[in-house]
N, C-alpha and C positions, 0 to 999 in steps of 0.2 A: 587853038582853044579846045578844053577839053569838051565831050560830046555832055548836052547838060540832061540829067533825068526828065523821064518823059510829061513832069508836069511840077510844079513847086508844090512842096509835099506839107510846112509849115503851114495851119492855119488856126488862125485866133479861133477861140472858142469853140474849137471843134475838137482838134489835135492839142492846142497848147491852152495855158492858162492866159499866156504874154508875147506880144512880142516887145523884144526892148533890147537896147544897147549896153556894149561894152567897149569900153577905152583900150583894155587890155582883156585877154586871155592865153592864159598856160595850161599845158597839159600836164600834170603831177602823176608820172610813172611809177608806182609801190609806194610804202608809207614813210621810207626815210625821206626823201624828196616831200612827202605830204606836212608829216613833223616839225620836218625844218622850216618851211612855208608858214606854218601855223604860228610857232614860235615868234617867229622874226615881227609878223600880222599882228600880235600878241602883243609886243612889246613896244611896236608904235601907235598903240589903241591910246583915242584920248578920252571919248563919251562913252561907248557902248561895245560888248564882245557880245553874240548871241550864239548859242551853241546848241543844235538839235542833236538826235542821238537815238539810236537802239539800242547802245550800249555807251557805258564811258567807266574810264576808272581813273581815278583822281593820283596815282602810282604812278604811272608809266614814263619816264623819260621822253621829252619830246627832241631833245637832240644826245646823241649816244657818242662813242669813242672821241675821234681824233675833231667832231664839231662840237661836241661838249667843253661851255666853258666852268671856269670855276662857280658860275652862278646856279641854283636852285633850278631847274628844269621842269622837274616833278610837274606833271600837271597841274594839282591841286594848290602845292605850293609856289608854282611858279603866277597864278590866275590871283591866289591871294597877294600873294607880295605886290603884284602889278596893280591890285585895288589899293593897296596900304601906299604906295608911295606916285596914288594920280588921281591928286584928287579932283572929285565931279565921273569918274567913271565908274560905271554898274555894268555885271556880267549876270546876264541869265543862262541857265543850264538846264535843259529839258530832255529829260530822259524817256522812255518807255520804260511804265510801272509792271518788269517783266515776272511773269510766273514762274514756280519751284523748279519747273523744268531745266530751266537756265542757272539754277543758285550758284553749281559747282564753280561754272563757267566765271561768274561776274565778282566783283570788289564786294565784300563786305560792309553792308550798312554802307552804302551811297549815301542815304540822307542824313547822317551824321558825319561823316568825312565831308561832304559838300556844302550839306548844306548848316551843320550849325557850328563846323567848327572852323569855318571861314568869315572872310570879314564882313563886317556888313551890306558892303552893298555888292558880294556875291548871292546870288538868289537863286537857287535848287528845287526843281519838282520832279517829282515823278508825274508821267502823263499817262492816267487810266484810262481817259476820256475817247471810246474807240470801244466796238459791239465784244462781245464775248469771243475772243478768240484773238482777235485783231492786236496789231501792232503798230507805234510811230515807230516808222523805218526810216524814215527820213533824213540824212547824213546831211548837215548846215551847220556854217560857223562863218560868221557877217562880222565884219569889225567897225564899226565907224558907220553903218552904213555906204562905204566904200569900197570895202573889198570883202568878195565872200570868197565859199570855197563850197563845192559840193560834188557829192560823188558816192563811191562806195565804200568809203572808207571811216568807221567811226574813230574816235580817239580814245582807243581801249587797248587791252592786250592783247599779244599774239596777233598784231597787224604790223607791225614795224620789220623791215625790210628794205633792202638794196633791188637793183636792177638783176644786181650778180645774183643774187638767189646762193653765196656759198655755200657748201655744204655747211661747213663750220665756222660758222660766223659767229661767235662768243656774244655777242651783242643784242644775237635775238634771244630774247630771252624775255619770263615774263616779269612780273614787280618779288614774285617770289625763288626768282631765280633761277626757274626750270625752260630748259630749251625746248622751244616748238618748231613745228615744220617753216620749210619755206610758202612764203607768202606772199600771192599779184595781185593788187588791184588797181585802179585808177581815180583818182581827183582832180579837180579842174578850178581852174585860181581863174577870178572876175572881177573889172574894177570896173563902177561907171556905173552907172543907171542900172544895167542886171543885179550888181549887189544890193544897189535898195530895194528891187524887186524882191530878192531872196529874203532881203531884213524887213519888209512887209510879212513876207508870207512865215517869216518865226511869228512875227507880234500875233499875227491872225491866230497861230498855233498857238500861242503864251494865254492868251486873250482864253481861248475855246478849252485849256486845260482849265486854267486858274480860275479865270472869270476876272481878273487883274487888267487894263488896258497899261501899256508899258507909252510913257511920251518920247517918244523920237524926234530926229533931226531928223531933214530933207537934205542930204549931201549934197544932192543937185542945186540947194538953194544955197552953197557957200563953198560957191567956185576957188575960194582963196584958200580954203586947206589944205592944209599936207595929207597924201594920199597915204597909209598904209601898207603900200604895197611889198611885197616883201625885197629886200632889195636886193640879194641875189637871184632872183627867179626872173628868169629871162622869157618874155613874152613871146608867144606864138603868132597870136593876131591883132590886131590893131582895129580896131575903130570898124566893128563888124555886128551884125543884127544877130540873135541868136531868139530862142523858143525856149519857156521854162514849160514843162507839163507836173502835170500831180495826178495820182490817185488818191480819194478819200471816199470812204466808205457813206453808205447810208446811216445815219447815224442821230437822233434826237432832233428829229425837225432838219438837218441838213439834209440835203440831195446827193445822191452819188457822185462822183466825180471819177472818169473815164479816158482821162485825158492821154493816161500815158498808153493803155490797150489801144485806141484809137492812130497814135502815134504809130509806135509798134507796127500795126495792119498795116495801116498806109504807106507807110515805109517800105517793107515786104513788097506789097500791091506794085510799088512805085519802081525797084530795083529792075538794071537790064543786063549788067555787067556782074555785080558782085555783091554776097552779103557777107560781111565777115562777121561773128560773135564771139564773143568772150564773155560768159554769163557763171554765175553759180550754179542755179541751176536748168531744169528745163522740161517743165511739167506742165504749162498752161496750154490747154487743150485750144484754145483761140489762135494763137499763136503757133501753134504746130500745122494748127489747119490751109492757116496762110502758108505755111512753108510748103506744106505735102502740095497746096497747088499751082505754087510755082516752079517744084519739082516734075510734076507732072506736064508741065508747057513743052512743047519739042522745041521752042524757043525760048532759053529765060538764062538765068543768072547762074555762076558759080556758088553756094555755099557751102562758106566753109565756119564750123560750131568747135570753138575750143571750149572744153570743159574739164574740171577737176576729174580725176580719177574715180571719185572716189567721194562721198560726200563725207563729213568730218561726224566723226561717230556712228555708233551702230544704227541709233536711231534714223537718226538721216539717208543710212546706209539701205534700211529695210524699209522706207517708206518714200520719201522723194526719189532717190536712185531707180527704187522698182519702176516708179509712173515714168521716170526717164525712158528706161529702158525698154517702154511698152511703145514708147512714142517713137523713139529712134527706130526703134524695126517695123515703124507703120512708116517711116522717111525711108528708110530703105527699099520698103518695097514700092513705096513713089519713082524710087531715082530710076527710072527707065532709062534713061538719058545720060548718068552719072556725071551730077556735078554735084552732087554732097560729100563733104569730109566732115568727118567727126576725129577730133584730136583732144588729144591731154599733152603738158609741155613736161620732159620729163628733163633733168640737171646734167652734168659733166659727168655726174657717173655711168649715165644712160640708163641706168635706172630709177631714180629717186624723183618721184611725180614733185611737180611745184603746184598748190593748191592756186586754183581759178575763184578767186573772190569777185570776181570785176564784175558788170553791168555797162556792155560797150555794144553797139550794133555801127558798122563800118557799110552803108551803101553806098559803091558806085565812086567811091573815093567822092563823094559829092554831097554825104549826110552820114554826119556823127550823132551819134544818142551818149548819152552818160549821165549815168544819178547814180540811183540808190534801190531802182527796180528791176528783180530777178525777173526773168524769165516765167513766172510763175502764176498759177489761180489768186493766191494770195497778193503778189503785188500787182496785176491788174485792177483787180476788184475791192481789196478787203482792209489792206495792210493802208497804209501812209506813206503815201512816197513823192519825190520829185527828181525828176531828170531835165538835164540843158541839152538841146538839138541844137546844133549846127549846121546850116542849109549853105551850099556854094551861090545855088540860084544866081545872079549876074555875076556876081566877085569869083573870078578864079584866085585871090587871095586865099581866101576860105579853101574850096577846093584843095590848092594846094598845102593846105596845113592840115587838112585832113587827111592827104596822102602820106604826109610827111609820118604822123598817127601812125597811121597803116604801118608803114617801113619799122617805124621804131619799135612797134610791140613783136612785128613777125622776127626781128632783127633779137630783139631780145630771147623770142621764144627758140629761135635758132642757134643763137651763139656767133652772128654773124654781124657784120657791120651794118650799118643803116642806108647805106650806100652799098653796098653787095646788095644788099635787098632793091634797093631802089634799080637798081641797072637791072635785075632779075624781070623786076617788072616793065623794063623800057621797051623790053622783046617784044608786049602784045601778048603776051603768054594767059593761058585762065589761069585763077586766083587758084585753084587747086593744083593745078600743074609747076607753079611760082613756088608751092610751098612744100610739092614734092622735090623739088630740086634743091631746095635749102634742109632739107634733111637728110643729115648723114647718117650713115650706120651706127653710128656710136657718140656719144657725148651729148649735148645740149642740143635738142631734138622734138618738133611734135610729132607723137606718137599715135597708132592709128588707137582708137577707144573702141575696146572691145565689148559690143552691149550686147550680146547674142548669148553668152552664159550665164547660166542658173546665179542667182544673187544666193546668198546662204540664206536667207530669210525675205520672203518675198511680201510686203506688207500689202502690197497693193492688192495680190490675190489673196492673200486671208481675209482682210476687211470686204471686200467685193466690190467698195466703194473711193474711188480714189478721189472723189471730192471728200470725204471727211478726212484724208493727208496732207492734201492742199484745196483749204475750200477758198469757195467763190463770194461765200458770203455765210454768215454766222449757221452753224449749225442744230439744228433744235436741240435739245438736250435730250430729251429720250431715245430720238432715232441714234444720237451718238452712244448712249450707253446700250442700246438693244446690239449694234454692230461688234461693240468692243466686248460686250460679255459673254456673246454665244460664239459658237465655233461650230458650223454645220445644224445638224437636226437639233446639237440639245447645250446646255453650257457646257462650259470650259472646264473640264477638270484640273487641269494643272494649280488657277490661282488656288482651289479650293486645298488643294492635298501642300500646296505652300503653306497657306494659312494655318491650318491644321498643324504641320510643322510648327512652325514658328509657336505656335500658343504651345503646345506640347512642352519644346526646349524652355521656355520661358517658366514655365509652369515647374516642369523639374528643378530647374534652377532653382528657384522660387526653393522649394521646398528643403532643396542640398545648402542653401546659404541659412533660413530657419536651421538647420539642424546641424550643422556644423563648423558656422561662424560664430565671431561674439555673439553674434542675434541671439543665440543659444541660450544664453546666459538670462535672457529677459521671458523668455520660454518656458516656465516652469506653468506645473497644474497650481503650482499654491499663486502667481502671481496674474496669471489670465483668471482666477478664481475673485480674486481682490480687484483687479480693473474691473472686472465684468459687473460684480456686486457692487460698487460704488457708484458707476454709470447707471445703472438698471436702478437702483434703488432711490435716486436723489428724483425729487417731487417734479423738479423742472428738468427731465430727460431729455423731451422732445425738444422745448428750446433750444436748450444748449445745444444740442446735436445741428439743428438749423443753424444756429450760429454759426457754428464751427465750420459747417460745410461751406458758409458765406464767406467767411472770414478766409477760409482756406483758399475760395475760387480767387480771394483778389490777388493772396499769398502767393498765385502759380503751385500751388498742391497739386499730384499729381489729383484727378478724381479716383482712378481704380486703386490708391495706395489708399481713400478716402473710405470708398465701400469695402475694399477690406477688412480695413479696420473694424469697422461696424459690422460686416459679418463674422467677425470674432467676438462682438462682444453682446450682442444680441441671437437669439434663436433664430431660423431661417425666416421667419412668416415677418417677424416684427423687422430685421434687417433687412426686406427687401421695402418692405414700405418707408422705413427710416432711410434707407440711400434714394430712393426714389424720388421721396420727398425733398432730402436737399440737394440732389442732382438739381432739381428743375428750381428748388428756390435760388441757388445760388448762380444758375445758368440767369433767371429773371435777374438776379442785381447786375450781376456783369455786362448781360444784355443791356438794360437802360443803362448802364455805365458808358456802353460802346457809342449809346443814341443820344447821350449826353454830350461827350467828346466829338464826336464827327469821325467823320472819313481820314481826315488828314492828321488827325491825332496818332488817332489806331493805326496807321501805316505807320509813324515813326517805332510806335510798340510793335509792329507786327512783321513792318520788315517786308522780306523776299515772298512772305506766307501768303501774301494778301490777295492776289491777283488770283491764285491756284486755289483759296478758299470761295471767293469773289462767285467766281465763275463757276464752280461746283454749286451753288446757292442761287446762280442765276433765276431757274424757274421758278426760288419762289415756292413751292409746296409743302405738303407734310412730308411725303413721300423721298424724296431728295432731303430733307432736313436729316429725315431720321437716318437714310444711307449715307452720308456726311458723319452721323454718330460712329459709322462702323468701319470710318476709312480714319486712318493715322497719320494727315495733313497736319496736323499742328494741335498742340496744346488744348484742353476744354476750353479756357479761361479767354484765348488767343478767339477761338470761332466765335466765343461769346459776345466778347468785344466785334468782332467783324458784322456778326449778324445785326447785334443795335445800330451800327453803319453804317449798313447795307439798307438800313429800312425793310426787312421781311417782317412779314406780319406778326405781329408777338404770340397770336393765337395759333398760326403754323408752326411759329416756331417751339413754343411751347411744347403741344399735339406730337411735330413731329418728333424732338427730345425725349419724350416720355418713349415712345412708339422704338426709339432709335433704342433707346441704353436698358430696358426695360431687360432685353434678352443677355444684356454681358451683365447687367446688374445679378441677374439669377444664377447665370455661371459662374460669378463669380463667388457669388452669397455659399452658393451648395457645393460648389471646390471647396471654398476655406472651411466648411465644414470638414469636409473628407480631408483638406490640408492639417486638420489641427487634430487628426484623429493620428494621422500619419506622423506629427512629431511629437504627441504623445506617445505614440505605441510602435517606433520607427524600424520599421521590416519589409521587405519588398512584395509582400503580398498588397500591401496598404496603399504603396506607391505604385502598383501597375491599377488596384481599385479607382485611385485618383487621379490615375490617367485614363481611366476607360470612362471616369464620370467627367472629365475635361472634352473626351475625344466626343461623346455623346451630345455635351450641350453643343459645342461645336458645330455638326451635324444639325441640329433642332434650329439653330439660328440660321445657318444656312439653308433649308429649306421653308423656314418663314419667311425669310429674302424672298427667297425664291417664289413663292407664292403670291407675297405683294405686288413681286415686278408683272405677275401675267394678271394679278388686280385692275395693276395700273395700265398693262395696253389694253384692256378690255374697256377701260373709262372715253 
């Protein structure tokens, strides 16, 4: 019998949310094996599919090449066709209502693909519901209340993948046909009382977005059904106890929820033999501290931390990698002892990293962890997460199916059988020495992770803060904008002398398409003479001109093509107060337009936009309103509508609007002066005139920013 950890590590309400049962459990190795699973689960649904998500795209083929049949697969389409032809089944889809940051990455217009152009009783949300910053990470898809699935893997692009990891696998591909890297993660298939547990804890989540209660069935209460399971997915374990944990944020009257950090520690705390990880990333300062101190033990465990190369994009690259890399060389200089390995798994060609998507902790061959939580400040504390634990405790069943785990991922990362692995480890050998001996010099191999070199861009030390990279919990708004906009003693010159740019080129442009396009033709002194007289002269100016501005914001008019115009057809004095005026009157209709409609309207109009405007609006003030006016987030018409449903004060927002466009209203009003002098009388003395009065206003608004911000810290 194996030697059993120094105390049973599993505990209700401390560690876990549950303890509870499963009939069946498999371990779902990469996303082909997950896909497939899904699919099959999908297709024997008879009441209920419930599907959580950080991400989803309703494109993706769920089964690919030589298991693709002649049927519909497509996500979207394969979810719809399964409603249209069963009837009494309802499929809920809940997503994370994510920010601009993510646009490139994600399906266009989810809630139109999902949610209106499928059949009725498929039901589509986006989930805001979660502090400024936060995320549902959450990876769940429950079918029947009988069989879930949870892990790390959501049902989007760029997850789909083999064991093999080929170089050239035609098949990974995304919905638009471009090949992305190789990709590992793991998910875990559950029948029996844990999937009601999981298909509670969507409803709990459906309930707390929506505010909708969903009526469910008690699977448990209707022994005689046919189970869903998928029916080639060959079980692991049988008829064994497991632990759900969650992280959820403090959030409107709810309590924190700590469950999966607490898990995590204990775990660490508990190990004597071995920790194995396979995580994305690995930045939470909690969790590092547990490791440095059982590094430091002259008696403790092997660990051994697989990680990506490399996090995926620059972004990631310069900000979570940094805080990696500060942390790994505080474990280094714990390993007195040297039982830390830090590895990345690199392909057949011995070069080509395979990305670590997973969320696995391996103690002791005696305790599995797996969900949907990184390593991370965020998924401790902030994000939305759940993971299933696996304890051996009496059952060496378990145990051994967790060893089995073990063999199969080092076996994979190796290029080696699972059984060469397994005999590796029969020797008694440490888990580090196991896994130096299954790597060879060359081919399918984990490789040591070099985190001792300069990163190109080190975000952790520029910000000085690496909780505002990965925070622990919502970050104020001002202390995040004081961090991001200065740089040492004084601000950032670069954004400024961008900026600067940018208007410049625009501006020229601007003036070369006036003078040298058809435009040209509309350009005469005798026709700007007759527009300008007819507008200026007619008794109801003001009106109209209000109108117009209202009419325009519902039209999606650009505004600055709006005050333009009216600084050409007016004097500078009367064109600033005439754009001024209908900036804010038609910002006010739009606005109650937005407080009209609601939240969930304006998301369908507003899209990807919403979360990134949301959240820039969070505090609420004049101040933030009006620097909102000066960032290029989205459309006038688009904030407008956000803000009336958002509920920010009409009197802030007002205040802040006027305060925000006031300074581009004027630059712009006294440019198109100097612009209409310039294609009257077009010479390049006129054009560098109206670019030193462009570069000028420029400058003036920028340091009235400037002035407000050290306003506002001094409040």
């Amino acid at each position: 019998m194996k030697k059993r950890m120094s105390a049973d590590v599993l505990k209700k309400k401390s560690n876990c949310w549950c303890l509870t049962h499963a009939e069946k459990a498999g371990f779902l190795i990469d996303g082909a094996a997950y896909f497939a699973a899904v699919a099959d689960a999908i297709d024997q649904a008879q009441k209920t599919i419930f599907i959580a998500a950080w991400d989803i795209d309703s494109r993706i083929p769920l089964l690919r090449g030589d298991e693709a049949s002649d049927n519909q697969t497509d996500l979207g389409a394969f979810l719809n066709d399964k409603a249209k032809r069963t009837p009494g089944l309802h499929v809920y889809i809940l997503s994370w209502d994510f920010p601009m940051l993510y646009a490139m990455e994600r399906e266009w217009m989810p809630v139109f693909k999902l949610g209106w152009k499928t059949h009725g009783r498929v039901f589509f949300h986006l989930d805001d519901q979660h502090p400024m910053g936060a995320s549902q990470h959450q990876k769940l898809v429950v079918i029947d209340n009988q069989v879930a699935f949870c892990g790390g893997l959501d049902l989007t692009n760029s997850r789909w993948d083999t064991p093999e990891h080929r170089l050239d696998d035609h098949r990974r591909v995304t919905p638009d046909n471009d090949p992305y890297s190789p990709f590992h993660d793991i998910q875990v298939a559950l029948e029996g009382e844990a999937a009601e547990a999981l298909g509670q804890l969507f409803t709990d989540r459906w309930k707390w977005a929506t505010g909708k209660q969903i009526a469910t069935h008690a699977a448990s209460k209707n022994p005689g059904s046919t189970s869903p399971w998928p029916k080639k997915l060959q079980s692991d374990l049988k008829d064994m106890q497991l632990g759900i944990s969650r992280t959820l944020p403090a959030y409107k009257g709810r309590k924190e929820v700590r469950e999966v950090e607490n898990l995590y520690r204990d775990a660490v705390a508990a190990a004597q033999k071995s920790i194995y990880i396979e995580n994305q990333y690995l930045t939470s300062g909690k969790i590092a501290e547990m490791l440095k101190e059982s590094l430091s033990r002259k008696q403790g465990p092997d660990i051994c931390i697989i990680l990506p190369e490399a996090s995926s994009g620059w972004l990631e690259q310069s900000t979570m990698d940094s805080i990696r890399a500060r942390i790994l060389k505080t474990l280094s200089a714990a390993d007195i002892h040297h039982r830390l390995g830090v590895f990345y798994p690199v392909l057949e060609d011995g070069k080509t990293p395979l990305y670590v998507h997973a969320k696995l902790m391996i103690v002791d061959d005696r305790l599995a962890i797996i969900g949907s939580a990184n390593l991370s400040n965020r998924s401790m504390r902030f994000d939305s997460e759940c993971v299933l634990a696996f304890e051996a405790a009496e059952d060496d069943r378990v145990g051994e199916a967790i060893a089995c785990l073990h063999s199969r991922l080092l076996a994979e990362h190796s290029g080696r059988s699972v059984d060469a692995v397994a005999k590796a480890f029969a020797g008694e050998k440490s888990m580090n020495s196991v896994i130096a001996s299954l790597s060879k010099e060359s081919g399918r191999r984990l490789k040591k992770l070099e985190y001792h070199q300069s990163l190109p861009v080190d975000g952790a030390a520029i910000v000085g803060d690496p909780e505002l990279l990965d925070p622990e919990k919502p970050i104020a708004f001002d202390r995040m904008m004081d961090r991001f906009a200065r740089n040492g003693q004084g601000q950032s010159k670069a954004p400024q002398m961008v900026k600067l740019a940018g208007v410049l080129v625009v501006l020229i442009g601007l003036a070369a398409a006036w003078r040298w396009s058809p435009l040209a033709q509309w350009v005469t002194t005798e026709n700007m003479a007759a527009w300008a007289g007819e507008i200026r002269s007619h008794p109801m100016s003001f009106p109209i001109v209000m109108a117009v501005y209202v009419a325009a914001g519902f039209l999606m008019v650009p505004i600055t093509l709006l005050v333009g115009v009216t600084a050409m057809v007016y004097d500078p004095v009367w064109a600033v107060l005439y754009a001024l005026s209908g900036c804010l009157l038609s910002a006010l209709a739009t606005f109650l337009a937005g407080a009209g409609v609601g939240k969930q309207m304006v998301r369908k109009v507003a899209g990807k936009k919403l979360n990134h405007i949301s959240r820039q609006m969070a505090k609420k003030g004049i101040l933030t309103v009006a620097v909102i006016r000066n960032i290029p987030v989205a459309p006038f018409t688009i904030i407008n509508l956000i803000a009336g449903a958002s509920h920010i004060r009409l009197k802030d927002y007002l205040l802040g609007t006027a305060l925000g466009m006031t300074p581009g209203i004027l630059a712009i009003t006294i440019f198109a002066d100097r612009l209409l002098h310039t294609i009257m009388h077009p010479d390049w003395i006129n054009a560098l005139i109206a670019a030193a009065v462009a570069a000028a206003l420029v400058a003036g608004n920028l340091w009235v920013t400037k002035r407000l911000s050290r306003i506002q810290e001094k409040k």
